[in-house]
C-alpha positions in Angstrom: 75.2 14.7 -195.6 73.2 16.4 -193.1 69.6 17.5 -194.2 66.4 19.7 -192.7 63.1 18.6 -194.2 60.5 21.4 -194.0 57.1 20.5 -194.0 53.9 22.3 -195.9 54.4 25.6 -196.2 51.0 26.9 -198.2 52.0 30.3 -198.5 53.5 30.6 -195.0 56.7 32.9 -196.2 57.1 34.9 -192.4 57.1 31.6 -190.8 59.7 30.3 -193.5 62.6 32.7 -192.8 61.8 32.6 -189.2 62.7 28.6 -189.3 65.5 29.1 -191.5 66.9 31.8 -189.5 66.1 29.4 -186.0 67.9 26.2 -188.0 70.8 28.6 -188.3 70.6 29.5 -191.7 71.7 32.2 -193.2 70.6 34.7 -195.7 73.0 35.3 -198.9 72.1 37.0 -201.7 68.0 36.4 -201.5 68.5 32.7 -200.5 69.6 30.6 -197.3 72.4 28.9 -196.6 73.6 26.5 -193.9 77.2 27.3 -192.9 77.5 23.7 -192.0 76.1 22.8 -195.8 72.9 21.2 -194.7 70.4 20.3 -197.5 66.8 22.3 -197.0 64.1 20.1 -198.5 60.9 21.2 -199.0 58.0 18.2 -198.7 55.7 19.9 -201.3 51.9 22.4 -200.6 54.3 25.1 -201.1 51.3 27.3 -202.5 47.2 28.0 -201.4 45.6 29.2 -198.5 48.9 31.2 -196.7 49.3 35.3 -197.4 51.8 34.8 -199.7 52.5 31.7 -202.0 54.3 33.4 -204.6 56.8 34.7 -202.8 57.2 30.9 -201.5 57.7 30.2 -205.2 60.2 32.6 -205.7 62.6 31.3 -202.8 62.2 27.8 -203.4 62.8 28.0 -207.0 66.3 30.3 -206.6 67.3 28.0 -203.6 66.4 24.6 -205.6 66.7 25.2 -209.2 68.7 28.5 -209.7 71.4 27.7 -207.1 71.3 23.9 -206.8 71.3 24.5 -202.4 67.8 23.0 -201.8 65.6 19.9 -203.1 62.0 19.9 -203.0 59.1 17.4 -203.9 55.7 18.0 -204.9 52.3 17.9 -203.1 49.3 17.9 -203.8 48.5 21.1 -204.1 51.7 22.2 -206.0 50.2 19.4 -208.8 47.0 21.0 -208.6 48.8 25.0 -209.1 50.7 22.8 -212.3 47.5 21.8 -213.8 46.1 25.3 -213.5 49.4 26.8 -215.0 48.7 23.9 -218.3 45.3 25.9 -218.8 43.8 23.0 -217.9 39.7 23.1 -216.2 40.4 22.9 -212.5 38.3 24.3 -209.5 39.6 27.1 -207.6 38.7 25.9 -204.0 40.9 24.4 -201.3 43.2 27.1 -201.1 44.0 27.1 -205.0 41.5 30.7 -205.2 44.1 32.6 -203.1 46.9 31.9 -204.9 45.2 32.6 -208.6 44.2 35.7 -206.8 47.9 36.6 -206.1 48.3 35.8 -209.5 46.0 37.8 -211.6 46.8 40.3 -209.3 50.5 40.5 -211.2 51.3 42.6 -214.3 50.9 40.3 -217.7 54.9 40.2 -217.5 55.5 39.3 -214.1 52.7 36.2 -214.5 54.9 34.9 -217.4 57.6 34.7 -215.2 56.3 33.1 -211.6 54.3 30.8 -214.6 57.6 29.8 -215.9 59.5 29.2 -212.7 57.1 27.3 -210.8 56.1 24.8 -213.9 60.1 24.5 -214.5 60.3 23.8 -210.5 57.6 21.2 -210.9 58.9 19.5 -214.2 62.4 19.1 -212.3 61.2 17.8 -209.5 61.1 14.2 -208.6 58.1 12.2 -207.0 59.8 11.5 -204.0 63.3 11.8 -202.9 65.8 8.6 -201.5 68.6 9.7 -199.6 70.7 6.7 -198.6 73.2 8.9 -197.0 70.9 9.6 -194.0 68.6 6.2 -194.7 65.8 8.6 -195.6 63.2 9.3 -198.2 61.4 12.3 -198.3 57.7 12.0 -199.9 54.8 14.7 -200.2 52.2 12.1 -198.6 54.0 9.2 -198.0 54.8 6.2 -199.3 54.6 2.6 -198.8 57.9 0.7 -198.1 56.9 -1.9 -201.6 56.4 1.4 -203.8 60.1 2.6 -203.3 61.9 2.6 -206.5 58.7 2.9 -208.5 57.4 5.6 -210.2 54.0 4.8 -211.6 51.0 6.0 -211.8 50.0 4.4 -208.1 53.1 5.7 -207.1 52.5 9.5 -208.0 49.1 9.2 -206.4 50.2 7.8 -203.2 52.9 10.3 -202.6 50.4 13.2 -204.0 47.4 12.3 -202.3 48.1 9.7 -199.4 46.3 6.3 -199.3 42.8 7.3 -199.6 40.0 5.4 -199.3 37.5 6.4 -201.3 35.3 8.2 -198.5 35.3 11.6 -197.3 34.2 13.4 -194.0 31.4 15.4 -194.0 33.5 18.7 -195.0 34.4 16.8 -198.1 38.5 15.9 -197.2 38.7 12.6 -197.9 39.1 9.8 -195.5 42.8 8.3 -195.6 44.1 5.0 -194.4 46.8 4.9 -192.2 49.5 3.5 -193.9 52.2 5.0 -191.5 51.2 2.0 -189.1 51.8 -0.8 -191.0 55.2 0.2 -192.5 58.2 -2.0 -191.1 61.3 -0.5 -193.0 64.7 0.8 -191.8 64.5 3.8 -193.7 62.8 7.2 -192.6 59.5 8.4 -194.4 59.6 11.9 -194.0 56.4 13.4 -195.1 53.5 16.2 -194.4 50.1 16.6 -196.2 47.8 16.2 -193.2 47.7 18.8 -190.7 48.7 17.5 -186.7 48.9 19.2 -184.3 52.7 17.9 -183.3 55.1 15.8 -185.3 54.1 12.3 -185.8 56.3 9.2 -185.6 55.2 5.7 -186.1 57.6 3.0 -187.0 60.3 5.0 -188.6 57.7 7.3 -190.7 57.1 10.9 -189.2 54.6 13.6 -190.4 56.2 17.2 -190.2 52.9 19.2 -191.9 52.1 20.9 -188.3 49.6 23.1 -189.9 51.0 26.1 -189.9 48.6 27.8 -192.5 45.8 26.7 -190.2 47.5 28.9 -187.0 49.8 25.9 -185.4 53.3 26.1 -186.2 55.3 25.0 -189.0 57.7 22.2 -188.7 61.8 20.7 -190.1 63.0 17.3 -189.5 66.9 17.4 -189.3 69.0 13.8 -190.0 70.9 12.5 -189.3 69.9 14.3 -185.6 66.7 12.7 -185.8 65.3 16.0 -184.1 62.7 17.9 -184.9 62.6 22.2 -185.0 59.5 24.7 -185.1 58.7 27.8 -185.3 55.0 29.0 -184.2 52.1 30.1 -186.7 51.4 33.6 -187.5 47.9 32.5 -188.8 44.3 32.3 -186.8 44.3 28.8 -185.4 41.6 27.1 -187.0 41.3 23.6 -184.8 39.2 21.7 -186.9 41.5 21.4 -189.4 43.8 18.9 -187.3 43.8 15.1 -187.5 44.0 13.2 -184.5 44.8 9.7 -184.4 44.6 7.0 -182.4 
């Protein structure tokens, strides 16, 4: 099995089929496919903040749901899009306003059915992925090497949300521990969620969310290769958005 993990989207649909088409995909019927058979597997923050989220939607859920030739985990954000979707009370900030406003902006019939195939994309979908065939497991935020195989309520907050801390910075993100330098394991943790300005490693984790909604570039992880492929942003960079770490 050969794989390419794509990291956080939000919306980024340009910048999408111009990775696919630079990892050699190629474009069948409204969906891409590897001629090799490479796996696409999308790390979750499909939606919010991009130009075009619900065409993000669209693709993912033919590639990953109506023809079986992609897998994809959740984020965040695509939990927060799910909740909204339930009718449950949630804020419309952090992105989450563009993509209701895409939305509402759709004819009562054609919000029934983006509705439909994003919460039956979400319900499919598992917390995180294991993929013993390339040693790998793909998770939204990460994960910790003692919460694989577990899929509790810690569990979907970790790989949602990272391992926060309980503080925020002063723009109101919260402040995450870094759990990436304490993890010892022999498998890869492929993941995205916060925004860096070039692909991570540490240990045998590596962050692919290269920020591309925020102007940087947006970013795959192939394995077995162990390499990594971008494509730059279309967006305005924004540089504040970008964690740097020691």
């Amino acid at each position: 099995m050969k794989i390419d993990v794509i990291g956080d989207i939000h919306g980024c649909i340009a910048e999408l089929h111009d990775l696919f088409r630079k990892l050699g995909y190629e474009r069948t019927d409204d969906i891409y496919v590897h001629p090799d058979g490479r796996i696409p597997i999308f790390v979750g923050d499909l939606t919010d903040r991009g130009p075009d989220s619900l065409a993000v939607i669209r693709l993912v859920y033919k590639m990953a749901v109506e023809q079986d030739k992609a897998k994809y985990v959740p984020g965040n954000h695509c939990n927060k899009l799910y909740r909204f979707f339930l009718g449950n009370n949630v804020q419309q900030k952090h992105g989450l306003e563009t993509t209701v406003s895409e939305y509402e902006a759709l004819s009562t019939r054609e919000q029934k059915i983006i509705q439909k195939q994003f919460m039956t994309l979400y319900e499919k979908a598992p917390l995180y992925l294991e993929i013993p065939e390339v040693s790998a497991v793909i998770a939204h935020a990460g994960i910790k090497e003692e919460l694989i195989g577990r899929d509790d309520k810690k569990v979907k907050s970790f790989v949602l949300y990272g391992d926060v801390s309980g503080e925020f910075h002063p723009d109101g993100r919260p402040i995450r521990k870094d759990w990436a330098l304490q993890y010892q394991g022999d498998q890869w943790i492929v993941y995205g969620h916060t925004p860096v300005k070039e692909p991570r490693i540490k240990n045998k984790t590596i962050n692919i969310d290269t920020g591309c909604v925020f102007g940087n570039k947006l970013t795959a992880f192939r394995l077995p290769e162990e390499k990594t492929v971008s494509v730059p942003s279309k967006q305005p960079l924004l540089e504040e958005k970008f964690n740097s770490f020691d």
